[in-house]
VOLUMPA-829162 format. One record per residue (C-alpha): residue number from 1; residue in three letters; z, x, y. Coordinates in steps of 0.05 Angstrom, whole numbers, padded with zeros to 5 digits. Example, Ala and Ser with C-alpha at 12.3 -4.5 7.8 and 13.67 -1.06 7.14 Angstrom:
% residues 2
+-----+------+--------+--------+--------+
!  nr ! rest !      z !      x !      y !
+-----+------+--------+--------+--------+
!   1 !  ALA !  00156 !  00246 ! -00090 !
!   2 !  SER !  00143 !  00273 ! -00021 !
+-----+------+--------+--------+--------+
This chain:
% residues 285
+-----+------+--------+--------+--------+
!  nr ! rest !      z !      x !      y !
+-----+------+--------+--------+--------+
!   1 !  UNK !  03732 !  03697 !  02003 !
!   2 !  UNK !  03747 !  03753 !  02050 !
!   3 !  UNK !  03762 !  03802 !  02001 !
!   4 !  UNK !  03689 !  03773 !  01960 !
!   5 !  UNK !  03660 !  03793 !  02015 !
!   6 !  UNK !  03674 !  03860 !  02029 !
!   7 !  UNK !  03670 !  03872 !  01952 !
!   8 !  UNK !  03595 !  03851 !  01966 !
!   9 !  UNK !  03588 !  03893 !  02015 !
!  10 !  UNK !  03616 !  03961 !  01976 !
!  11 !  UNK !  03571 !  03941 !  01925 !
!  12 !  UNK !  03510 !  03933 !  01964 !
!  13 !  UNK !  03467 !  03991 !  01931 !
!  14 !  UNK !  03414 !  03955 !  01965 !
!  15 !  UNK !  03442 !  03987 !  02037 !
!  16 !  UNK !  03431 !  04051 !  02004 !
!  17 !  UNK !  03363 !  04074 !  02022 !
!  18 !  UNK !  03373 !  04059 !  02096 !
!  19 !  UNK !  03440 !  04098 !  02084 !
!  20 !  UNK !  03406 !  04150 !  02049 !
!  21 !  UNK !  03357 !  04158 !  02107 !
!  22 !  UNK !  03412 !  04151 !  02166 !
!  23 !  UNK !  03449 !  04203 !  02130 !
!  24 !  UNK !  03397 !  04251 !  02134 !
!  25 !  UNK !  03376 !  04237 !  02196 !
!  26 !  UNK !  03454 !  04252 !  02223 !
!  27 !  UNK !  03460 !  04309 !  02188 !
!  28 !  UNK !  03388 !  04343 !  02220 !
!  29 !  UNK !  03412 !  04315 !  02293 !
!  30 !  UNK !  03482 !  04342 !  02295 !
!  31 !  UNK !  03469 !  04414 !  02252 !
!  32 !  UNK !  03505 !  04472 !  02289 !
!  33 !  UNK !  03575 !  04475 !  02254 !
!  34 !  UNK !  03609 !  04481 !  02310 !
!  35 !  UNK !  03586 !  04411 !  02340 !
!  36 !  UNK !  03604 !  04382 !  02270 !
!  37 !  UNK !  03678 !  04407 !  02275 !
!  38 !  UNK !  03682 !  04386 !  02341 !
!  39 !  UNK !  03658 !  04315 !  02329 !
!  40 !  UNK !  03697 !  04320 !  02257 !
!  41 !  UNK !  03772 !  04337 !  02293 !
!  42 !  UNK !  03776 !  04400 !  02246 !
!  43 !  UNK !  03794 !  04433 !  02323 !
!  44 !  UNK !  03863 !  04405 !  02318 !
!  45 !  UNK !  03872 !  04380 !  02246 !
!  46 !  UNK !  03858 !  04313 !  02250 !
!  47 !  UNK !  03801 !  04262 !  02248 !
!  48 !  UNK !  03769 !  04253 !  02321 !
!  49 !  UNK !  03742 !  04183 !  02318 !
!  50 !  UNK !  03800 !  04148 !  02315 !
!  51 !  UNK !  03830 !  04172 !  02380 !
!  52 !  UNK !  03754 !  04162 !  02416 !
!  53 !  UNK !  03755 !  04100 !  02394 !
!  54 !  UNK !  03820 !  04074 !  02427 !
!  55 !  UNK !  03782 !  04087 !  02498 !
!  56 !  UNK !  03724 !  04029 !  02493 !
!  57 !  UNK !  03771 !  03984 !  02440 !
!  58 !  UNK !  03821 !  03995 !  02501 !
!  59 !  UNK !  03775 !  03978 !  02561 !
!  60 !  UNK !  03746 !  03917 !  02525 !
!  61 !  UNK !  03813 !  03878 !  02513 !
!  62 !  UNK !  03844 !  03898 !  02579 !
!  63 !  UNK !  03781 !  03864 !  02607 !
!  64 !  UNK !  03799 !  03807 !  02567 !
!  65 !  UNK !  03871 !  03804 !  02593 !
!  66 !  UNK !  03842 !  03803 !  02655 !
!  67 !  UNK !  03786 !  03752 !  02653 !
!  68 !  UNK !  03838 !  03700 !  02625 !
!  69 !  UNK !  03898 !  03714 !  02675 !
!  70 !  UNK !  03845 !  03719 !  02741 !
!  71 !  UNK !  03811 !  03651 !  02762 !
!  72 !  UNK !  03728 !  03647 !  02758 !
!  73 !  UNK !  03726 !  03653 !  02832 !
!  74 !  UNK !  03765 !  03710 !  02835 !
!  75 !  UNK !  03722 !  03768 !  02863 !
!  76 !  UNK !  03786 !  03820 !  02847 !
!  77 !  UNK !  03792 !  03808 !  02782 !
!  78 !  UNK !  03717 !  03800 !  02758 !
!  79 !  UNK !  03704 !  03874 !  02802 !
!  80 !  UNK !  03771 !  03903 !  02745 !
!  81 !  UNK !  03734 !  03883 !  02688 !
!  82 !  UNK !  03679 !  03908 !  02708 !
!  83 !  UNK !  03702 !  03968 !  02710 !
!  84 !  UNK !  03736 !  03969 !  02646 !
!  85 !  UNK !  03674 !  03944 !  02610 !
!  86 !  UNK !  03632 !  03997 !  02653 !
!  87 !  UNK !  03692 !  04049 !  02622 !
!  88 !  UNK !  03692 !  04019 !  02554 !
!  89 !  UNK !  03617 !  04019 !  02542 !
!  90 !  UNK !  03625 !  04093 !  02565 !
!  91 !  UNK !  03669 !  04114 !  02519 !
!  92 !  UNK !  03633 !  04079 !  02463 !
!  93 !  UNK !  03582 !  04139 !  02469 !
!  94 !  UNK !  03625 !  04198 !  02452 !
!  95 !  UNK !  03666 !  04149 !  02399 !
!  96 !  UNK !  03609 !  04135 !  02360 !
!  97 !  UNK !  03582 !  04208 !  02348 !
!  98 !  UNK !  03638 !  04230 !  02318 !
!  99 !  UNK !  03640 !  04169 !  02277 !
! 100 !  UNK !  03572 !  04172 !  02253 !
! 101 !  UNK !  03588 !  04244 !  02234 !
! 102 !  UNK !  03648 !  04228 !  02187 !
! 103 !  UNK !  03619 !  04178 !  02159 !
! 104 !  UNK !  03554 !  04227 !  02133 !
! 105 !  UNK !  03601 !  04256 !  02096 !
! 106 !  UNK !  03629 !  04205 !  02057 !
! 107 !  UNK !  03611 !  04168 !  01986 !
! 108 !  UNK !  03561 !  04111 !  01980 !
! 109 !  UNK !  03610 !  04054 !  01971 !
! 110 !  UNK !  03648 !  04083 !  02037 !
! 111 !  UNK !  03580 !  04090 !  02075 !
! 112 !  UNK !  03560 !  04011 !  02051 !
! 113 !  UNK !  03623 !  03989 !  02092 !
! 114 !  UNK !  03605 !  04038 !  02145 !
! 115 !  UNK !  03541 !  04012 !  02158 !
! 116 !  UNK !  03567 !  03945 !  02174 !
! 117 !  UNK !  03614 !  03974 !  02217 !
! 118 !  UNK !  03570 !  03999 !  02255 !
! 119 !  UNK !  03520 !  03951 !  02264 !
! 120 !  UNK !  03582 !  03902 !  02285 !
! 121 !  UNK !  03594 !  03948 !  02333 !
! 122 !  UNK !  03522 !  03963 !  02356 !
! 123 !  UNK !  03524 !  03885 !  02367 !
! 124 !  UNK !  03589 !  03880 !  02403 !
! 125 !  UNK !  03560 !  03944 !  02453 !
! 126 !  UNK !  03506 !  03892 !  02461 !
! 127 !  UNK !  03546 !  03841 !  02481 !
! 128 !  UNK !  03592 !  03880 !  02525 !
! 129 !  UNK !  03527 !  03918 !  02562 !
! 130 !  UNK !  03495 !  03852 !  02574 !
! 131 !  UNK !  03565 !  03821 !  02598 !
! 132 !  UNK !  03567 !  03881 !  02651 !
! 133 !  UNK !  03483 !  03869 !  02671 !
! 134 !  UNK !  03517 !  03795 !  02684 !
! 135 !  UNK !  03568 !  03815 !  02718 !
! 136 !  UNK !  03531 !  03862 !  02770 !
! 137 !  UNK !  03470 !  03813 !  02770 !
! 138 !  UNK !  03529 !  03749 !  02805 !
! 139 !  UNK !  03530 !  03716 !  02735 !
! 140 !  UNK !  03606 !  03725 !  02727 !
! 141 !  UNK !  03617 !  03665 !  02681 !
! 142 !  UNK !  03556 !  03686 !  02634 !
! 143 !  UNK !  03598 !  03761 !  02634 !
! 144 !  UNK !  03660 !  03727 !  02615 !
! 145 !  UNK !  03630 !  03694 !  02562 !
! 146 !  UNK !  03591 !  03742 !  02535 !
! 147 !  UNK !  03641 !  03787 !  02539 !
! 148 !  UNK !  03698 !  03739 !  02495 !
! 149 !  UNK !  03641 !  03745 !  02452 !
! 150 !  UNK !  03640 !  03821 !  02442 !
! 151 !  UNK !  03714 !  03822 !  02435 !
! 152 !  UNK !  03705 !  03775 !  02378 !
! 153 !  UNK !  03658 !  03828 !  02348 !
! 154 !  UNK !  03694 !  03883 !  02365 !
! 155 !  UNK !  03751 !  03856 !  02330 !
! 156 !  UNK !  03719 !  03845 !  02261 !
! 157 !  UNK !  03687 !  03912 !  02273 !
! 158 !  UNK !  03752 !  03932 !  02281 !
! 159 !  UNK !  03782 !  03907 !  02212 !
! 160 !  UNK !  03717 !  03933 !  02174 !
! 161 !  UNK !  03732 !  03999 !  02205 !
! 162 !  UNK !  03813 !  03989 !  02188 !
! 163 !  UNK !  03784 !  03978 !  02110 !
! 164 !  UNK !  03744 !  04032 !  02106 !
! 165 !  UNK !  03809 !  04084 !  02124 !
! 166 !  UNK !  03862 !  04046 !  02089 !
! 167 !  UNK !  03827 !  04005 !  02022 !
! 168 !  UNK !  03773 !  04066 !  02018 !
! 169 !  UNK !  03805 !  04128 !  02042 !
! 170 !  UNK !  03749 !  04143 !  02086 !
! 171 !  UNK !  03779 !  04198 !  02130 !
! 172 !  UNK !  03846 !  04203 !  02100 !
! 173 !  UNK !  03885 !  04272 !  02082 !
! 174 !  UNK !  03880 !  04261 !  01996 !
! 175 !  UNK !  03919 !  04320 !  01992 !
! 176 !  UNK !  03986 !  04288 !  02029 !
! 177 !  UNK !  03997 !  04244 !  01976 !
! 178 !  UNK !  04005 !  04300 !  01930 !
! 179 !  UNK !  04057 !  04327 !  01966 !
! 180 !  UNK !  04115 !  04273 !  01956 !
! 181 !  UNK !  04097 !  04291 !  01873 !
! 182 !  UNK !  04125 !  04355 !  01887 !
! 183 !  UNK !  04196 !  04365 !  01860 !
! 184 !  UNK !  04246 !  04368 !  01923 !
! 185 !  UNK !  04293 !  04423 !  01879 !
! 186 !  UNK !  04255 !  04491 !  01878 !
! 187 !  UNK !  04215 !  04485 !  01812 !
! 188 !  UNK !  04190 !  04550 !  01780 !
! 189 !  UNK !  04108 !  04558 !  01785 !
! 190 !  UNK !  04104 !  04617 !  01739 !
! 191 !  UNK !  04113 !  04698 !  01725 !
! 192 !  UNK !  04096 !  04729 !  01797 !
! 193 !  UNK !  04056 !  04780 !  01746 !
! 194 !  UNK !  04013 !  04723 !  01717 !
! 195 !  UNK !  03976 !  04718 !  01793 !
! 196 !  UNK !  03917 !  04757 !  01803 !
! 197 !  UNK !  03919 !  04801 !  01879 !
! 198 !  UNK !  03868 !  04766 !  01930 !
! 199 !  UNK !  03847 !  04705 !  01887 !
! 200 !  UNK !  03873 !  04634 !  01896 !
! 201 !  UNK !  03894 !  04608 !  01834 !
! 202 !  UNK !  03926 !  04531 !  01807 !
! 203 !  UNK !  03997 !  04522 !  01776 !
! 204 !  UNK !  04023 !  04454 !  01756 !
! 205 !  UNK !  04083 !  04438 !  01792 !
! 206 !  UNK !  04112 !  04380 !  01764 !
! 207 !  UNK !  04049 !  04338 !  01749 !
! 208 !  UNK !  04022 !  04368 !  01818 !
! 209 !  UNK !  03958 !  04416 !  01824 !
! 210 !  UNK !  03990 !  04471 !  01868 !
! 211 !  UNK !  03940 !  04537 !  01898 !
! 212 !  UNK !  03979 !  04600 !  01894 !
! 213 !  UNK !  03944 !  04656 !  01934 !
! 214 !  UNK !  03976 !  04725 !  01929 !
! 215 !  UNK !  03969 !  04788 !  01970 !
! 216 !  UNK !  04026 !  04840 !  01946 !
! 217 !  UNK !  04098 !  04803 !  01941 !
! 218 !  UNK !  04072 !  04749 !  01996 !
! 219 !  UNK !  04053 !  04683 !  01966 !
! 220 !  UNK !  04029 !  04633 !  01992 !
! 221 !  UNK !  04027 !  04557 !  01970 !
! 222 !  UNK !  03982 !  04492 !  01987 !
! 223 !  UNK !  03960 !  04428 !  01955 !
! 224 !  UNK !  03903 !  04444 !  01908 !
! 225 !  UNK !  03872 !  04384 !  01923 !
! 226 !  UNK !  03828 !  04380 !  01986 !
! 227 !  UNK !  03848 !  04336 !  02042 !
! 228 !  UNK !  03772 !  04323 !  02052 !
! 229 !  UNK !  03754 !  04283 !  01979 !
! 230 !  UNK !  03800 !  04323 !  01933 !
! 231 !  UNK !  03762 !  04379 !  01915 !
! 232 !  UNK !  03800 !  04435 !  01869 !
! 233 !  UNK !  03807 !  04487 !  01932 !
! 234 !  UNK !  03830 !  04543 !  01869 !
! 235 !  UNK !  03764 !  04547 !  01855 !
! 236 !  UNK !  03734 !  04562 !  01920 !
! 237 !  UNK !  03717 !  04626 !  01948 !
! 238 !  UNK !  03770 !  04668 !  01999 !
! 239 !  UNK !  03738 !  04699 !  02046 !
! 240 !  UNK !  03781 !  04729 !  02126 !
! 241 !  UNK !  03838 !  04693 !  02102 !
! 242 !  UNK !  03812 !  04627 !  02088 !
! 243 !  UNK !  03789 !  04586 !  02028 !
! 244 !  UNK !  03733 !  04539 !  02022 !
! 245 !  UNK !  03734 !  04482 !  01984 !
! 246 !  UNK !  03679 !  04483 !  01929 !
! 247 !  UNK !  03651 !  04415 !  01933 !
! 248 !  UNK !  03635 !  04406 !  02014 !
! 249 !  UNK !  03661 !  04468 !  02043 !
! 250 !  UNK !  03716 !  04453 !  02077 !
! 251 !  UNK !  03752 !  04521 !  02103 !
! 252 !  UNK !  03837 !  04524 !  02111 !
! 253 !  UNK !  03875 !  04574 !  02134 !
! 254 !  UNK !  03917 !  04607 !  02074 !
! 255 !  UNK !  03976 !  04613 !  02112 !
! 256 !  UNK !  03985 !  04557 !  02142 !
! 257 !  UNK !  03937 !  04510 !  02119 !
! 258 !  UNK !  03903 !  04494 !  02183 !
! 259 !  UNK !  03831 !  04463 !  02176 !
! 260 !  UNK !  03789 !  04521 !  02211 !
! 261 !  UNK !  03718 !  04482 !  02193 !
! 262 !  UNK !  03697 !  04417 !  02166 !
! 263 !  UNK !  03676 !  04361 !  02144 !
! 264 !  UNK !  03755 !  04364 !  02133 !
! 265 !  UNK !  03784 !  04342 !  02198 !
! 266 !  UNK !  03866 !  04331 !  02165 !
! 267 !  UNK !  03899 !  04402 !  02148 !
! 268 !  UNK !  03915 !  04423 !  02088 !
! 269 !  UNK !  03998 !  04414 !  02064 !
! 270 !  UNK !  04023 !  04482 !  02057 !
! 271 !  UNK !  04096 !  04486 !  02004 !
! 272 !  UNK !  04150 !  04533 !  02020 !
! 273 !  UNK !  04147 !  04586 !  01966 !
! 274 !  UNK !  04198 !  04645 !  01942 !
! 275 !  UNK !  04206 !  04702 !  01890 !
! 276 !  UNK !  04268 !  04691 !  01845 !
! 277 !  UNK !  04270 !  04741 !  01784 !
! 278 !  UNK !  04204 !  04761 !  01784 !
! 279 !  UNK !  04188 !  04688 !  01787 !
! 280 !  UNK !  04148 !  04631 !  01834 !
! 281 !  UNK !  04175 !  04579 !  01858 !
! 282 !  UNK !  04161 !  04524 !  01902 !
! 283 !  UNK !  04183 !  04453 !  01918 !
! 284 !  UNK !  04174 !  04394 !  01969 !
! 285 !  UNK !  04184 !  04413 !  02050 !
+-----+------+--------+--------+--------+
């Protein structure tokens, strides 16, 4: 029934025209590209919201821990949690942008899910802030409560969230799969005379899409695919070093692969690559 549910929910078209217009209206609120890497992770190569997210998730169930193991009465432990929930509903702030942020970048079906996500959570916030009004207000058995309450939402929150990454690949690298496709033996690309100077081009490797990207006798070799949604980085443009993918303009590195802007926030897998007789060849780190 579980599984019904959130196939319901994924095919929901009727979520899209509030999706449509939340979409926008992220994308005219957070515009400078710089804010949009930030909030994306494409600073350090990988997705941002996850690690926010650990800070409120964090503060919220060591407030639980604490609300069982201290007695009602107990001034000490009611002033901890608190503080934790005062913490949590903090860090739910900074979490949340760069959540809504990846998630205006990805498909309908993925956004559907997202949605509910974050309404859960907009209701478990609820929860929590009016648990902490309780708290501060001498109400601490209507905080307890209402904060058990919120860590029952946070939790399914929690597993909508988990579905969207792992059953959706919402904000997954698609390009590391590729990699373990890659033959582990070096494995000849092609002629080193067949690649065109200062233009990214794809060579099959095995049954893998692989970018070569030449500049005199240095080659250099990634993924084709983008880590973003897959996108065939060969055909984007090159421009300081760095190629863009074609389809939502991610930007990596060439010789390393690093993500230098989004909506990628995962790097890009770079092969090691050598000249043998005039010929390419690459194979699996």
């Amino acid at each position: 029934m579980l599984r019904q549910v959130l196939t319901r929910i994924e095919q929901a078209d009727a979520l899209d025209g509030a999706s449509d217009k939340l979409q926008a209206a992220v994308s005219s609120a957070v515009r400078p590209r710089p804010l949009r890497d930030l909030l994306h992770g494409s600073w350090f190569g990988h997705p941002l919201h996850p690690v926010l997210v650990q800070v409120p998730v964090g503060a919220f169930l060591s407030a639980g821990v604490l609300d069982l193991l201290q007695p009602s009465s107990s001034r000490t432990g009611d002033r901890g949690s608190t503080v934790l929930i005062a913490a949590g509903l903090a860090g739910v702030i900074p979490a949340a942008a760069a959540g809504w942020v990846d998630w205006s970048e990805m498909t309908k079906d993925r956004r559907r899910i997202g949605l509910v996500h974050a309404v859960t959570n907009l209701v478990a916030t609820g929860l929590y802030a009016g648990s902490l009004v309780a708290r501060l207000t001498g109400k601490p058995a209507r905080g307890r409560a209402l904060a058990f309450a919120g860590l029952s939402v946070v939790g399914a929150g929690a597993f909508l969230g988990g579905h969207l990454s792992y059953a959706q690949g919402g904000g997954i690298s698609h390009a590391a799969p590729e990699v373990a496709r890659v033959p582990e033996e070096w494995t000849v690309a092609g002629p080193l005379s067949s690649l065109p100077e200062g233009k990214p081009v794809a060579r099959t490797v095995g049954d893998t899409a692989v970018l070569l990207y030449r500049q005199g006798d240095q080659i250099t070799a990634l993924i084709d695919r983008c880590s973003h949604e897959g996108g065939p980085l060969s055909e984007g443009s090159v421009s300081d070093g760095c190629v863009e993918c074609p389809w939502h303009g991610s930007t990596f590195r060439l010789s390393d692969g690093a993500v230098v802007h989004g909506p990628a926030g995962n790097d890009q897998p770079v092969l090691p690559v050598r000249i043998r007789d005039g010929r390419v060849e690459v194979r699996r780190p």
